[in-house]
C-alpha positions as CSV (number, residue, x, y, z in Angstrom):
1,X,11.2,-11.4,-15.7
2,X,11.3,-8.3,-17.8
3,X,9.2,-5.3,-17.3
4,X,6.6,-6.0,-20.0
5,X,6.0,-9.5,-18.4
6,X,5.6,-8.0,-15.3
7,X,3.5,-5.8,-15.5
8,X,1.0,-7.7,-17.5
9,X,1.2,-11.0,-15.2
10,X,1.0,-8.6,-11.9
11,X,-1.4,-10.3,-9.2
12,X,-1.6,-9.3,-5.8
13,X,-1.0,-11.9,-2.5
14,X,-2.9,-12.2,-0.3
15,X,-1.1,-14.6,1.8
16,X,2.2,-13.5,2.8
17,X,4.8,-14.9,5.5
18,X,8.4,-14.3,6.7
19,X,10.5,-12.9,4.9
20,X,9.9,-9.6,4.4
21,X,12.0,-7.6,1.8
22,X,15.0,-6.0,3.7
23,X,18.4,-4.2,3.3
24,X,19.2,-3.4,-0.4
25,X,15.9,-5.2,-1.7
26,X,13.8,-2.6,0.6
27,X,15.6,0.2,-0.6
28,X,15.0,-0.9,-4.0
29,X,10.9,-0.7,-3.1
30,X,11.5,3.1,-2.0
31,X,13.6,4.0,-4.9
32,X,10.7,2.7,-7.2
33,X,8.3,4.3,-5.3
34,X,10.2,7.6,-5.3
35,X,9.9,7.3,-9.0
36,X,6.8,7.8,-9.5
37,X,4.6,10.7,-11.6
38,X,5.3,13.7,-9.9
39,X,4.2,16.9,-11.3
40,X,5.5,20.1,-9.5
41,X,8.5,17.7,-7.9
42,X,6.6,18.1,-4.6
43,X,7.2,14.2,-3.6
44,X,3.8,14.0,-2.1
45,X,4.2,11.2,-0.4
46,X,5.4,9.6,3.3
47,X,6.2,5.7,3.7
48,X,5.7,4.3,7.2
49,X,7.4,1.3,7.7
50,X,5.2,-1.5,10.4
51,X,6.9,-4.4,11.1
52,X,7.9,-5.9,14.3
53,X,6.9,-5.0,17.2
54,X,5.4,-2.0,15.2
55,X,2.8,-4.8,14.2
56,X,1.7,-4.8,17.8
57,X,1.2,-1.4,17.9
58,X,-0.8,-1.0,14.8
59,X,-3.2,-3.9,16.0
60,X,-3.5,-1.5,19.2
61,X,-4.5,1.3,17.2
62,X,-7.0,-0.5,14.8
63,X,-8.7,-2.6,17.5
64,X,-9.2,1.1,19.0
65,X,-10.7,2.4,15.8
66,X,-12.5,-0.5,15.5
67,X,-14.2,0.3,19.4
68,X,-14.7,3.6,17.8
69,X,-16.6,2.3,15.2
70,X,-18.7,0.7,17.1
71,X,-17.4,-2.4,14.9
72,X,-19.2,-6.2,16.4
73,X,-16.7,-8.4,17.9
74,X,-15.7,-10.3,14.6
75,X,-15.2,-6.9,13.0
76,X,-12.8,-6.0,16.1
77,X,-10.9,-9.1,16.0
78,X,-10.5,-8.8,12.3
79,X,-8.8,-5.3,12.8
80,X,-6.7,-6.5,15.7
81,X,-5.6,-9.2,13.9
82,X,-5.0,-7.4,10.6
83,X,-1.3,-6.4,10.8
84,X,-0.1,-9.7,11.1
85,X,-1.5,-10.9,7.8
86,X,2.1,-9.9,6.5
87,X,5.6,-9.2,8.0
88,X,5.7,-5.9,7.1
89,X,3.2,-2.8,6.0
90,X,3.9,-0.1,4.5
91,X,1.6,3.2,5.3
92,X,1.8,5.3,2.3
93,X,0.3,9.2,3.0
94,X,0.0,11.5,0.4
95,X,1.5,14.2,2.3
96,X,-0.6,17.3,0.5
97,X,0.5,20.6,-0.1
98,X,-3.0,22.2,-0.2
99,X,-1.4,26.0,-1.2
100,X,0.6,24.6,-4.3
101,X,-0.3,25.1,-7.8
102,X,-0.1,21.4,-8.6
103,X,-4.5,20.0,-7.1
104,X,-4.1,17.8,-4.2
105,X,-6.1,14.7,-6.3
106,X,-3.1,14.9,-8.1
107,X,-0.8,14.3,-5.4
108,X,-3.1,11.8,-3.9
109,X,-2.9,9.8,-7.7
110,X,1.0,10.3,-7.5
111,X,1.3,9.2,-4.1
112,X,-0.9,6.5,-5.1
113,X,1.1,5.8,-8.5
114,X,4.4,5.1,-5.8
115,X,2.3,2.4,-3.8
116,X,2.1,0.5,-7.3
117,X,5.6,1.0,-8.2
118,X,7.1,-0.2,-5.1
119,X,4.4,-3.3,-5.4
120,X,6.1,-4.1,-9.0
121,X,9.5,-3.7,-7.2
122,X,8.6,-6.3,-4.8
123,X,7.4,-8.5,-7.1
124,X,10.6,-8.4,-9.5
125,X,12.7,-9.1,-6.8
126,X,10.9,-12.3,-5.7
127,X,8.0,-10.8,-3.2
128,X,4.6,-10.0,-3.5
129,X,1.7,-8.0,-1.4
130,X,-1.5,-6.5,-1.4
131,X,-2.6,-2.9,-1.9
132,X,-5.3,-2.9,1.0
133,X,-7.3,0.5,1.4
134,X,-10.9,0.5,3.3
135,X,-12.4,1.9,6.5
136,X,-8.7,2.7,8.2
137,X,-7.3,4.9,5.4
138,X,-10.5,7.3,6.8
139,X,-10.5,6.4,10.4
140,X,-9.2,9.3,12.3
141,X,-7.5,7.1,15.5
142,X,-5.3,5.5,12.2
143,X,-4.9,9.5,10.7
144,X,-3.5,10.7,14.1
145,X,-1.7,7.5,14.7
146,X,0.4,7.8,11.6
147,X,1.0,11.6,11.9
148,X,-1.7,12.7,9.2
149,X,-2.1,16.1,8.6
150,X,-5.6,17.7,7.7
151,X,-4.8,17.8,4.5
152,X,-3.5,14.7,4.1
153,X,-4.5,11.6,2.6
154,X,-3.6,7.9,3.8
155,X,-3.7,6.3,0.1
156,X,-3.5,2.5,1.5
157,X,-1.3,-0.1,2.9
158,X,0.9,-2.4,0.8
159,X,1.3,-5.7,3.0
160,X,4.6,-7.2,1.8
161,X,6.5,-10.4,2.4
162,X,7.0,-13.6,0.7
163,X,4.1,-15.3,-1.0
164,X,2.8,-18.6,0.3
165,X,0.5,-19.8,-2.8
166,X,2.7,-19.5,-5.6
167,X,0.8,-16.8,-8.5
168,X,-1.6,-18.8,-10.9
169,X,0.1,-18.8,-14.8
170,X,-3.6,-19.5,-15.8
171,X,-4.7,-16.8,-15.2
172,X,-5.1,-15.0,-19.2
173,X,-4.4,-11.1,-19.6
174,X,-7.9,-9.9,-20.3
175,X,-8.8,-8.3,-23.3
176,X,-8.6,-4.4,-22.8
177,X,-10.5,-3.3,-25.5
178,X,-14.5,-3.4,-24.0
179,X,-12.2,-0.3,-21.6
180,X,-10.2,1.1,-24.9
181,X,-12.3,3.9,-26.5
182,X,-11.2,6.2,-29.3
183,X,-11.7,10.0,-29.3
C-alpha cells in the first residue's frame, strides 16, 4: 500500500485481538510518531506502553476513576473492562513546556499529530487501532497514574493490535470540497 492509498483509505478498528505490533514493527510506530510536526524541536510528547499485566493495572486505575466519578455500575464495568478491548495501549502525553516560546496548544497538536502517525504506521505494517480520547484523558486518578505533570496534556490512547473485521473497500473517500474554502 503506498502512502497516498493509505492515507486516503485510513479507518480506525474498533475490534482488535492478539497480536499486537512488537519488536522492529513497534519501533517502527515510535519512529513515525517521533516524526511528527515539531516546531521548537521540544519533542512534546511521552508514549506509555499498557500491555500485559499493565492491562490489569490500567483497569485498576479506571474502575477507580470511574468510583470517583460517581459513574453507575455499567459505566464502571465499561471502564474496568476498557483496556482489554486491545493487546496493547498506547498513552500518548503531551509533555508541555509551559515557559517555551513555542504555545502549549501547539505541542498538544504536535503531540497529537504523533498519535496519527504511529496509527498510519500500524496500519502499513498490517495492524490497525483506535484513537480513543474521552472522560480519562481529564480524569485526574488516570493524570497521576500516568505521571502527568500540571501542565501536561494526556492527548488519547491509541488501542492497537490486529484487526478482527477486515476494513470495508466500500467505503468511498468523501468529497472534501463542502470543507475546502478559498481565501
Amino acid at each position: 500500500m503506498d502512502a497516498l492509498e493509505l492515507l486516503l483509505n485510513r479507518r480506525s478498528a474498533s475490534r482488535l485481538s492478539e497480536p499486537a505490533p512488537a519488536g522492529e514493527t513497534l519501533e517502527n510506530i515510535f519512529r513515525a510518531g517521533m516524526r511528527a510536526p515539531d516546531h521548537g524541536t521540544l519533542q512534546p510528547w511521552r508514549f506509555i506502553v499498557i500491555e500485559g499485566e499493565g492491562r490489569d493495572r490500567f483497569s485498576k486505575v479506571l474502575e477507580a476513576a470511574a468510583h470517583a466519578e460517581e459513574m453507575d455500575e455499567k459505566g464502571i464495568e465499561k471502564a474496568r473492562t476498557a483496556p482489554f478491548r486491545a493487546p496493547m495501549i498506547i498513552a500518548v502525553v503531551a509533555h508541555c513546556d509551559d515557559e517555551h516560546k513555542v504555545p502549549v496548544w501547539e505541542q498538544v497538536v504536535s503531540a497529537g499529530c504523533a498519535v496519527m502517525a504511529m496509527q498510519m504506521a500500524a496500519v502499513a505494517q498490517g495492524f490497525n487501532g483506535i484513537w480513543r480520547t474521552g472522560l480519562w484523558t481529564e480524569s485526574e486518578a488516570v493524570r497521576h497514574a500516568l505521571q502527568c505533570r500540571e501542565q501536561d496534556e494526556v492527548v488519547g490512547f491509541l488501542y492497537l493490535g490486529t484487526p478482527q473485521l477486515k476494513a470495508s473497500t466500500s467505503i468511498s473517500i468523501p468529497d472534501a470540497t463542502p470543507f475546502v474554502r478559498h481565501f
